[in-house]
C-alpha positions as CSV (number, residue, x, y, z in Angstrom):
1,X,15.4,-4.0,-14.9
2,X,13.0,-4.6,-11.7
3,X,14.0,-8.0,-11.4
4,X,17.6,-6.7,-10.5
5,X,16.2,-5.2,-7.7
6,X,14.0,-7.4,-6.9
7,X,16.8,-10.3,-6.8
8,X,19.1,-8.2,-5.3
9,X,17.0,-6.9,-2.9
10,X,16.7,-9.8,-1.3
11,X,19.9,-9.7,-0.1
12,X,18.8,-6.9,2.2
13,X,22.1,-5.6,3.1
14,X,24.9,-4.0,0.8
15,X,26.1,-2.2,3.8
16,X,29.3,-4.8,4.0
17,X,31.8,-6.2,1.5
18,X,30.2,-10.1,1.6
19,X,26.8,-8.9,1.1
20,X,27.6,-6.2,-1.5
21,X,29.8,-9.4,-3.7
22,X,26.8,-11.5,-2.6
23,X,24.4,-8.7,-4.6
24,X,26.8,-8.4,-7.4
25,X,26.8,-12.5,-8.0
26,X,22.8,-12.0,-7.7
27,X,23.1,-9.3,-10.2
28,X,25.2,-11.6,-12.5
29,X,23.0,-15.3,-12.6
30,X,20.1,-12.9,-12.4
31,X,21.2,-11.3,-16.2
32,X,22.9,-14.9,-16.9
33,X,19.2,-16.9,-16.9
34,X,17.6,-14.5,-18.6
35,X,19.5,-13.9,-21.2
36,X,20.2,-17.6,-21.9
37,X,16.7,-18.5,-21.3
38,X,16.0,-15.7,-24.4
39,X,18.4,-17.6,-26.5
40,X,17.6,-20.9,-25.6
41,X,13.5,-20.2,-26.6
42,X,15.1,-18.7,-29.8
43,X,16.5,-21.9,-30.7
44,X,13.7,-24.0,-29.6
45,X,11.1,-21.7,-31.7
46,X,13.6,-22.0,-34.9
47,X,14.1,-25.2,-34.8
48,X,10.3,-26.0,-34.0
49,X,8.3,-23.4,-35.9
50,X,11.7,-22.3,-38.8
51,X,11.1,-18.1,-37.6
52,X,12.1,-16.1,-34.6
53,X,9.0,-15.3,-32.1
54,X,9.2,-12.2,-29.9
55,X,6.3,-13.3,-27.5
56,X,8.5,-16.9,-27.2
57,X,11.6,-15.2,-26.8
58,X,10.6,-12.5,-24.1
59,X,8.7,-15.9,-22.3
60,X,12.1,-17.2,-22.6
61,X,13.8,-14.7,-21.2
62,X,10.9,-14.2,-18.2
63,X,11.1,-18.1,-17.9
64,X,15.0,-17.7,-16.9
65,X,14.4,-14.8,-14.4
66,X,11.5,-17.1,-12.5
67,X,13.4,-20.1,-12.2
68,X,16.4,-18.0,-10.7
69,X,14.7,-16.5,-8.3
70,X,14.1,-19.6,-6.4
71,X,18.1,-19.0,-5.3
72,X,19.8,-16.4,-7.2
73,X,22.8,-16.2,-5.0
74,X,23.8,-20.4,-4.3
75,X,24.6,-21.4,-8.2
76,X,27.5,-20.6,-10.0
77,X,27.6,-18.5,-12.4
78,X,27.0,-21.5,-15.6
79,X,24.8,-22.7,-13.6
80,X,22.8,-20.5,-13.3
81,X,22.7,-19.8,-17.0
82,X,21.9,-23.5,-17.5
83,X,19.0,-22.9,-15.5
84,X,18.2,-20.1,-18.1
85,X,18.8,-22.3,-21.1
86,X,16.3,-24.8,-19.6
87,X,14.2,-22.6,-18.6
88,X,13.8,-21.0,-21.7
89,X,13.4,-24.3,-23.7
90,X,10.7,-25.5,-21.3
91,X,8.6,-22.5,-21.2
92,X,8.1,-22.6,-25.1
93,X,6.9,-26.4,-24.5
94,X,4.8,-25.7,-21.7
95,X,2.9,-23.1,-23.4
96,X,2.0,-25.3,-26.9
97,X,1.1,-28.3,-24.0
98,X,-1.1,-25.7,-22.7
99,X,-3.4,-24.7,-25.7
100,X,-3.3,-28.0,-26.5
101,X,-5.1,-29.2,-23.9
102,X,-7.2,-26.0,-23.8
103,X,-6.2,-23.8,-21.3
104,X,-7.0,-20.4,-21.2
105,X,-3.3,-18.6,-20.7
106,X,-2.7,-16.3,-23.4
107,X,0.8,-14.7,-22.2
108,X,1.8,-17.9,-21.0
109,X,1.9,-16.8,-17.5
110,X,1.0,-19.9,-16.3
111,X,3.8,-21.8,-18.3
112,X,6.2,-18.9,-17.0
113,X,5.5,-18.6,-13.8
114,X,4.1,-22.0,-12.6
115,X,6.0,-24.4,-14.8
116,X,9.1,-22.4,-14.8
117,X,8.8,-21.2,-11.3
118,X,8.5,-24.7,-10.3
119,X,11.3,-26.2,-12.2
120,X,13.6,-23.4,-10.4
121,X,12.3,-24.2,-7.0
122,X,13.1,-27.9,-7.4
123,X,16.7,-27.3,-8.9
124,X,17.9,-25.5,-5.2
125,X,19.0,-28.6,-3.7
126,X,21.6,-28.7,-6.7
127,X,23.1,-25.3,-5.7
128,X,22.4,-24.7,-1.9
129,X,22.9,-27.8,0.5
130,X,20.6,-26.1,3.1
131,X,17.9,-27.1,0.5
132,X,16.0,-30.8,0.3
133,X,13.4,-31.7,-2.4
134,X,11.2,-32.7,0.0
135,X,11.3,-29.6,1.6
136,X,11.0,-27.6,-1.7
137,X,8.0,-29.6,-2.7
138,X,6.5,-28.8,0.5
139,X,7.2,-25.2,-0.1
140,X,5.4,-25.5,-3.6
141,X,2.3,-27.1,-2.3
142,X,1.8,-24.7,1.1
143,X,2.8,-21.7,-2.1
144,X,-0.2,-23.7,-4.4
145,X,-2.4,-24.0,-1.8
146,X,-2.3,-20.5,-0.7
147,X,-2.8,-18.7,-4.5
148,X,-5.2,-21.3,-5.3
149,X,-7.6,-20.9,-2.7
150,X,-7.2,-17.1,-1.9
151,X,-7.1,-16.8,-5.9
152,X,-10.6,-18.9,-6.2
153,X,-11.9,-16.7,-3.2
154,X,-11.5,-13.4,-4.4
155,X,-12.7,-14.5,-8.5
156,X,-16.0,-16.1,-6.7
157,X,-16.5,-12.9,-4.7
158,X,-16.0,-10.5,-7.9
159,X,-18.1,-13.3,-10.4
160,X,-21.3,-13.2,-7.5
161,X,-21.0,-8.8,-7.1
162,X,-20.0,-7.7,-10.4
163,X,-19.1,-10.5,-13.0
164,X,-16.1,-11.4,-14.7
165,X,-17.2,-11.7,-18.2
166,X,-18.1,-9.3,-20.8
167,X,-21.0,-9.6,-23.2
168,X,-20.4,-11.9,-26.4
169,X,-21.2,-8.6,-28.3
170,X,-18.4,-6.5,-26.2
171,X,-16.0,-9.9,-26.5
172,X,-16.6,-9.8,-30.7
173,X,-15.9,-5.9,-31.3
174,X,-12.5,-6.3,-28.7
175,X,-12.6,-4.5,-25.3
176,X,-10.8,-1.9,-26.5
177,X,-13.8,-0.4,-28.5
178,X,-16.2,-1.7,-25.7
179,X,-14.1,0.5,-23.2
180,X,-12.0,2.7,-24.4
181,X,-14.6,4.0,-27.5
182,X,-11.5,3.2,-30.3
183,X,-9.9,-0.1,-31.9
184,X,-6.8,-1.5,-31.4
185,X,-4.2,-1.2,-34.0
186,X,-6.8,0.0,-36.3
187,X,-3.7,0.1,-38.8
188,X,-4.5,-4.1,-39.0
189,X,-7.8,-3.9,-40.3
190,X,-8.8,-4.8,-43.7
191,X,-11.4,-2.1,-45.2
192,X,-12.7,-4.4,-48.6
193,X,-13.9,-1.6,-51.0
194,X,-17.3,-1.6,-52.6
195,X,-17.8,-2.6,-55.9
């Protein structure tokens, strides 16, 4: 529900009748790409795996909002559900490439909001002839640039003061134990009885 007002907030005015349609149409491909992205990593995750996959399908659905948001107003309404259906599909790819080559991104946030974020950024041009690709790829390198390097700032900083890993012991009982004093869904673990 926050990306509704997060689309359609970026309208800034709903004060008139062009910018309250312009918010509804928002509104609209905003639902459109995330639903179809949902479906689209449903399909992908049946026909790839033979079962349904919440975590998939909810990337799916995220994967659809991120890539509208590039432009949520200048596509059409099926396009902007293609964008969803792509979107979705992609993400679920993105994610197995990922652990495949051994990067850490257990939510898939980098599939979801890198890889998909791209792919919307680069599909403007299609919907919004004030867009180019060369400006759009210049718009994801100065974004890159930025969260890398303030990113890899801040994560030094915090590794030299404090640290950013737990002990192996605290890692091998599950942080929720190491903080928190309880397990997690202590309903999942296996007691073996004593013989």
């Amino acid at each position: 529900m926050g990306w509704f007002g997060f689309n359609g907030g970026s309208q800034l005015l709903v004060s008139d009748t062009e910018n309250a349609t312009a918010v509804a149409k928002i509104f609209l491909n905003t639902n459109s790409a995330a639903a179809f992205g949902a479906v689209s990593a449903l399909v992908v995750c049946k026909l790839v795996w033979g079962k349904a996959d919440l975590t998939m399908i909810l990337n799916g659905a995220l994967a659809g909002l991120v890539a509208i948001t590039a432009d949520p107003l200048s596509p059409s309404i099926s396009f902007a559900a293609v964008i969803g259906l792509i979107a979705g599909g992609l993400v679920i790819f993105s994610i197995v490439a990922l652990d495949r080559l051994k990067i850490d991104d257990p939510v898939g946030a980098i599939s979801v909001h890198g890889v998909a974020g791209f792919f919307g950024l680069m599909l403007v041009p299609l919907s919004n002839a004030d867009a180019t690709v060369l400006g759009q790829l210049y718009g994801a390198g100065v974004i890159f640039t930025w969260v890398f390097s303030a990113s890899f700032v801040v994560w030094y900083l915090l590794k030299l003061t404090m640290g950013i890993r737990v002990t192996e012991e605290d890692e091998y009982k599950g942080m929720d134990a190491a903080d928190c004093g309880i397990d997690a869904y202590p309903e999942f673990v296996s007691v073996k009885s004593a013989r």
